[in-house]
KEVEX-769340 format. One line per field, with one value per residue: residue number from 1; residue in one letter; x, y, z negated of N, C-alpha, C in turn. Coordinates in steps of 0.1 Angstrom, whole numbers, plus 2048, in hexadecimal, padded with zeros to 3 digits. Example, Ala and Ser with C-alpha at 12.3 -4.5 7.8 and 13.67 -1.06 7.14 Angstrom:
! residues 2
seq 1	2
type a	s
n.X 884	880
n.Y 7C7	7EA
n.Z 7B2	7B9
ca.X 87B	889
ca.Y 7D3	7F5
ca.Z 7B2	7B9
c.X 884	881
c.Y 7DF	800
c.Z 7B2	7B1
//
This chain:
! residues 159
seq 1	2	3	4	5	6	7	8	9	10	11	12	13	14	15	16	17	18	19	20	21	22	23	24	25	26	27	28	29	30	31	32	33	34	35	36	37	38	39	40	41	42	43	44	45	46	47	48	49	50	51	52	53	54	55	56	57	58	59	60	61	62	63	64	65	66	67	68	69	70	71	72	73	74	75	76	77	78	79	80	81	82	83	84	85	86	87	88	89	90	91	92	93	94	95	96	97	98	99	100	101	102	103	104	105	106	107	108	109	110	111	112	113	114	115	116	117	118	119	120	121	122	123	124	125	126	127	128	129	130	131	132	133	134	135	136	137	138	139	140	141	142	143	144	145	146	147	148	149	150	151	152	153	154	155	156	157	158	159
type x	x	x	x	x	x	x	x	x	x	x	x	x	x	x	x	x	x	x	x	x	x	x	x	x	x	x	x	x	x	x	x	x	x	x	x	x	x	x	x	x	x	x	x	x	x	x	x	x	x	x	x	x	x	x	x	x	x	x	x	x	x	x	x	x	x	x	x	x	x	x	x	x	x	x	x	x	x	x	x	x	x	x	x	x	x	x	x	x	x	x	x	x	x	x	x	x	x	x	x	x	x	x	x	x	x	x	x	x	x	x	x	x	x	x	x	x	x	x	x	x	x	x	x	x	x	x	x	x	x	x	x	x	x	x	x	x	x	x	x	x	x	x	x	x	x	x	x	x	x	x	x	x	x	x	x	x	x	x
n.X 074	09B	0B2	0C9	0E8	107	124	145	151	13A	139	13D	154	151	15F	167	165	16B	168	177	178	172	15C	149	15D	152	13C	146	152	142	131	145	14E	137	137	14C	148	130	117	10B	0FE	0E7	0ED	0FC	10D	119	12B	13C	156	145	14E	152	172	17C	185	199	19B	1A9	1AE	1BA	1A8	193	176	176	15F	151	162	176	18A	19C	19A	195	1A5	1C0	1D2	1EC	1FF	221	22A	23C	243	233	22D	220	20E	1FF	1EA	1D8	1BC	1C2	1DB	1E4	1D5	1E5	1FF	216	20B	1E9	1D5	1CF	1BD	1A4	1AB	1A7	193	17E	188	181	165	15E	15C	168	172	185	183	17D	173	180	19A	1A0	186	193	1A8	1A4	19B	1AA	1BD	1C2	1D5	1D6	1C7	1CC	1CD	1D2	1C5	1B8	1B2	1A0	187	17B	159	14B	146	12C	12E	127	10E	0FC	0F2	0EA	0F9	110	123	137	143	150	160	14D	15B
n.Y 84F	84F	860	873	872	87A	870	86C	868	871	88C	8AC	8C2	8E7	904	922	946	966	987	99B	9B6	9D6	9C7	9BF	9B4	9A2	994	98A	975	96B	95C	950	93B	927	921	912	900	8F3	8F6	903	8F4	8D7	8BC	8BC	8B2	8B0	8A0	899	8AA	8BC	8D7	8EE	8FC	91B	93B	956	979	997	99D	9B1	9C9	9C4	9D0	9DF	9E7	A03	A0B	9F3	9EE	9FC	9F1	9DC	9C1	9AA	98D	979	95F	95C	946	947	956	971	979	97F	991	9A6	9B6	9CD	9C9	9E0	9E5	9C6	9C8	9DA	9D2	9B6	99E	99E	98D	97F	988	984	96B	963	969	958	940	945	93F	928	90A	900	8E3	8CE	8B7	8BE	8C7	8DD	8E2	8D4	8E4	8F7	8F8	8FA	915	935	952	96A	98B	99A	9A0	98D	965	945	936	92E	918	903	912	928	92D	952	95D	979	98C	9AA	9AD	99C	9A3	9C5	9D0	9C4	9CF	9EC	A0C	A1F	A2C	A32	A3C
n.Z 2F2	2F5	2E6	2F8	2FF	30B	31C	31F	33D	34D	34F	35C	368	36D	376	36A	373	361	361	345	34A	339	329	30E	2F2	2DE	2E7	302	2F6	2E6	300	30E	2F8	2F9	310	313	2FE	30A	304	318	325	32D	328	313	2F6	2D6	2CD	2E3	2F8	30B	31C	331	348	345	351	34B	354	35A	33D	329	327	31F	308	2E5	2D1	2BD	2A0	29E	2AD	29B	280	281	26F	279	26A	261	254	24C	242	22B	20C	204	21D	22F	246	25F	278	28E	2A3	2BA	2B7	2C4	2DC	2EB	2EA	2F0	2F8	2FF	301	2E9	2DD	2E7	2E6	2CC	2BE	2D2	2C9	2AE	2AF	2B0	29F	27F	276	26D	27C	296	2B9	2C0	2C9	2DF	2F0	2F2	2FE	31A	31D	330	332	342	345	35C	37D	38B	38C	389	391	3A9	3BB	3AC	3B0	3A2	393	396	379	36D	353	34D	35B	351	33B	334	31B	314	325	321	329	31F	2FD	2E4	2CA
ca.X 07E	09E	0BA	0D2	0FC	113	12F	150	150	12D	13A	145	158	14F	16A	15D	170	169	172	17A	17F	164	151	14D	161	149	132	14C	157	134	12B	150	14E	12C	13A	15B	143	12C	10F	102	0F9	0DE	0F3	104	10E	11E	137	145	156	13E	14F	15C	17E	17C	193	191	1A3	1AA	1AA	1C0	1A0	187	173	16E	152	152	16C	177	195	1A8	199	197	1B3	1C7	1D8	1F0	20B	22E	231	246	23C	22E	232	211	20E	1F5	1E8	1CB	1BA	1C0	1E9	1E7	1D1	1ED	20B	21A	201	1DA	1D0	1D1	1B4	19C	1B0	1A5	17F	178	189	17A	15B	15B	157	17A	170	18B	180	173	17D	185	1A9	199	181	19D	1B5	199	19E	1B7	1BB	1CB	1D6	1D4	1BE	1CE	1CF	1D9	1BD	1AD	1AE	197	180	16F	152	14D	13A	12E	129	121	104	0F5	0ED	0F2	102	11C	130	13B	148	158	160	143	15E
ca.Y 855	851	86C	872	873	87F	866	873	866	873	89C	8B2	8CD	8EF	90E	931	94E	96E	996	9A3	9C6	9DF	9BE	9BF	9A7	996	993	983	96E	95E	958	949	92E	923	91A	909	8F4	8EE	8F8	905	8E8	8CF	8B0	8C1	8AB	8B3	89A	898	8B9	8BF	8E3	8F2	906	92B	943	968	985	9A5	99E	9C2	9D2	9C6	9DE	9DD	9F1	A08	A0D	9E7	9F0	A01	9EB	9C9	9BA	999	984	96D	95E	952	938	94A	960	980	97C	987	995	9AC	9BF	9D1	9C9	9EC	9E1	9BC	9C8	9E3	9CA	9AD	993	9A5	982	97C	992	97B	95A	95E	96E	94F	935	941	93B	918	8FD	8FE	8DD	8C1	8AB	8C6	8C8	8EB	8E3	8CF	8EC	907	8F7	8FD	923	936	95F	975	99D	9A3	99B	97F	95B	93C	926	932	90B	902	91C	92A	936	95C	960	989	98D	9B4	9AD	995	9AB	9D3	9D2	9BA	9D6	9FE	A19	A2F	A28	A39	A39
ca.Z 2FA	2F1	2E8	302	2FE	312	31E	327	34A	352	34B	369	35E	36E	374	369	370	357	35C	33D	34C	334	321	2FE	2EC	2D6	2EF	307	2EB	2E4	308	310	2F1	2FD	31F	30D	2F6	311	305	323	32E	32C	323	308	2EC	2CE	2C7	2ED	303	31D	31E	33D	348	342	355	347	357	352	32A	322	32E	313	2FF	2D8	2CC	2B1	299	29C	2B2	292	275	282	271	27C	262	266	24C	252	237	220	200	20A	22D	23A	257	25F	281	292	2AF	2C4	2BB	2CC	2E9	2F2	2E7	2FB	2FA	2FC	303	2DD	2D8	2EB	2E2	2B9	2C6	2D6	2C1	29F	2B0	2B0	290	273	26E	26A	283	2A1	2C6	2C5	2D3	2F1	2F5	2F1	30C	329	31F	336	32F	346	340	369	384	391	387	391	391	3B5	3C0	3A8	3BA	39B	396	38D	371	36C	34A	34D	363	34A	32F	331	30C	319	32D	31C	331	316	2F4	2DB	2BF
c.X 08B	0AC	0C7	0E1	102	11E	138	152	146	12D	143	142	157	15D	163	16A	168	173	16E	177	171	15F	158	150	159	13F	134	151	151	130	139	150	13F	131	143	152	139	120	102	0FB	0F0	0DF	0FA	103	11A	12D	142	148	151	13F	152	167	178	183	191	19C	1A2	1A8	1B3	1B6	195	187	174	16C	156	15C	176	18A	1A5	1A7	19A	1A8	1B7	1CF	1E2	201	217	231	23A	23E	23D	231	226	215	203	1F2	1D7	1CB	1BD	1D5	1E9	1E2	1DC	1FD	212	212	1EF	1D3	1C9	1C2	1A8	19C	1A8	198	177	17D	181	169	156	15D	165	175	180	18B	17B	17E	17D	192	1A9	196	18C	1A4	1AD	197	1A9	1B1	1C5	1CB	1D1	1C9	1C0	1D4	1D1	1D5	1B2	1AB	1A6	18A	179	164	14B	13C	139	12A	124	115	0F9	0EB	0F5	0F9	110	12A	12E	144	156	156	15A	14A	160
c.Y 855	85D	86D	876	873	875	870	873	86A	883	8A0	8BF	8D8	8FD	91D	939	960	97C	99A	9B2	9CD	9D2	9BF	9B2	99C	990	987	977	95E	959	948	939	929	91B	910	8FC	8EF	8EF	901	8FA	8DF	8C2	8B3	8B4	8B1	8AF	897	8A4	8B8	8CD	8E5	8FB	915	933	951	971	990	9A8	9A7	9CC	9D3	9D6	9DB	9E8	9F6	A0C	A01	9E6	9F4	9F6	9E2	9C7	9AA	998	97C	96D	957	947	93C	954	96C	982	97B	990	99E	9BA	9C1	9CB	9D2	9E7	9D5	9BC	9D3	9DE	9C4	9A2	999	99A	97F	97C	983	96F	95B	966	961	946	938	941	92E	913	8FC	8F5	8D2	8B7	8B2	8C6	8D4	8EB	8E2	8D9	8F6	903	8FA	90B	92A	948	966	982	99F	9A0	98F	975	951	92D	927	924	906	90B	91D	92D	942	95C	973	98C	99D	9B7	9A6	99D	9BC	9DA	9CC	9C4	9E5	A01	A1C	A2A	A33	A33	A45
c.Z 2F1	2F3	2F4	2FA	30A	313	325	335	353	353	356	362	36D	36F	374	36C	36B	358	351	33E	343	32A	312	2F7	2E5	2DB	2FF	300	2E9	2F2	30E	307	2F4	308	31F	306	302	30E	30B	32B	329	326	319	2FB	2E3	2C6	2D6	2F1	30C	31F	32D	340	34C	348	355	34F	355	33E	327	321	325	30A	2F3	2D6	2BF	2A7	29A	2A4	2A6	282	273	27D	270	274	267	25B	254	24D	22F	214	205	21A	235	242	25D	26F	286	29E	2B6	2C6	2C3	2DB	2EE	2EA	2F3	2FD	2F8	2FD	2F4	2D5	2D8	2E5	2D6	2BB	2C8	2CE	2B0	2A2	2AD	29D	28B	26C	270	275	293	2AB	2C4	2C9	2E3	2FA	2F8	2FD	317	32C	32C	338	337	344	34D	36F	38A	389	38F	393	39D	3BC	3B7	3AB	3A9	39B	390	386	369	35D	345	350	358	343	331	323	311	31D	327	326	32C	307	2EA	2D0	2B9
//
């Protein structure tokens, strides 16, 4: 028998659409890059994208568990000497962009290799703050990620 591959032309891409509202981030994180890389699926191959488009909403609404809200901190230089940069997650989720949160959740999931589609995968993303989006002609389809697993969704934050 021999091994199978994936051909580009042979992959039909899928539209998920994802509430945020209550799910725990890391949990939405890991299920999201699974669906981007494509390894939900049966033809999965490693070196082609057989992911599918993603459409999250309500991403202001996410939970993080535990202390993670005040201690998680985000990095980011400017390119100059001492010009770090430095914030918490509880400040970018109550900023101007809460998207941010998710965006660097799901991308540091994937492979920091050199040569990886994680750009490919990343463009098939799409994060909204509200409830409405703008991909209702692609008819998504809702995926409940609270229902899945009862860890997935918090109430009340046990901080």
């Amino acid at each position: 028998m021999k091994t199978f591959s994936a051909k580009p032309q042979e992959i039909e891409r899928k539209w998920y659409l994802i509430d945020a509202e209550n799910v725990v981030l890391g949990r939405l994180a890991a299920e999201v890059s699974k669906i981007l890389r494509g390894k939900h699926k049966a033809i999965f191959t490693p070196h082609i994208d057989t992911g599918d488009h993603v459409v999250i909403i309500n991403a202001d609404k996410v939970k993080i568990t535990g202390k993670k809200a005040t201690n998680k901190v985000y990095y980011k230089h400017t390119g100059h000497p001492g010009g770090i940069k430095e914030t918490t997650a509880a400040k970018i989720l109550e900023g101007k962009n809460p998207t941010k949160v998710i965006e660097l959740a799901v991308s540091r999931m994937f492979a920091r290799r050199r040569f990886s589609l994680k750009n490919d995968q990343l463009s098939k993303l799409r994060i909204y703050t509200g409830a409405e989006h703008p991909h209702t002609a692609q008819s998504p389809q809702v995926l409940d990620l609270a229902k899945k697993n009862p860890k997935n969704k918090r109430t009340e934050n046990k901080a």
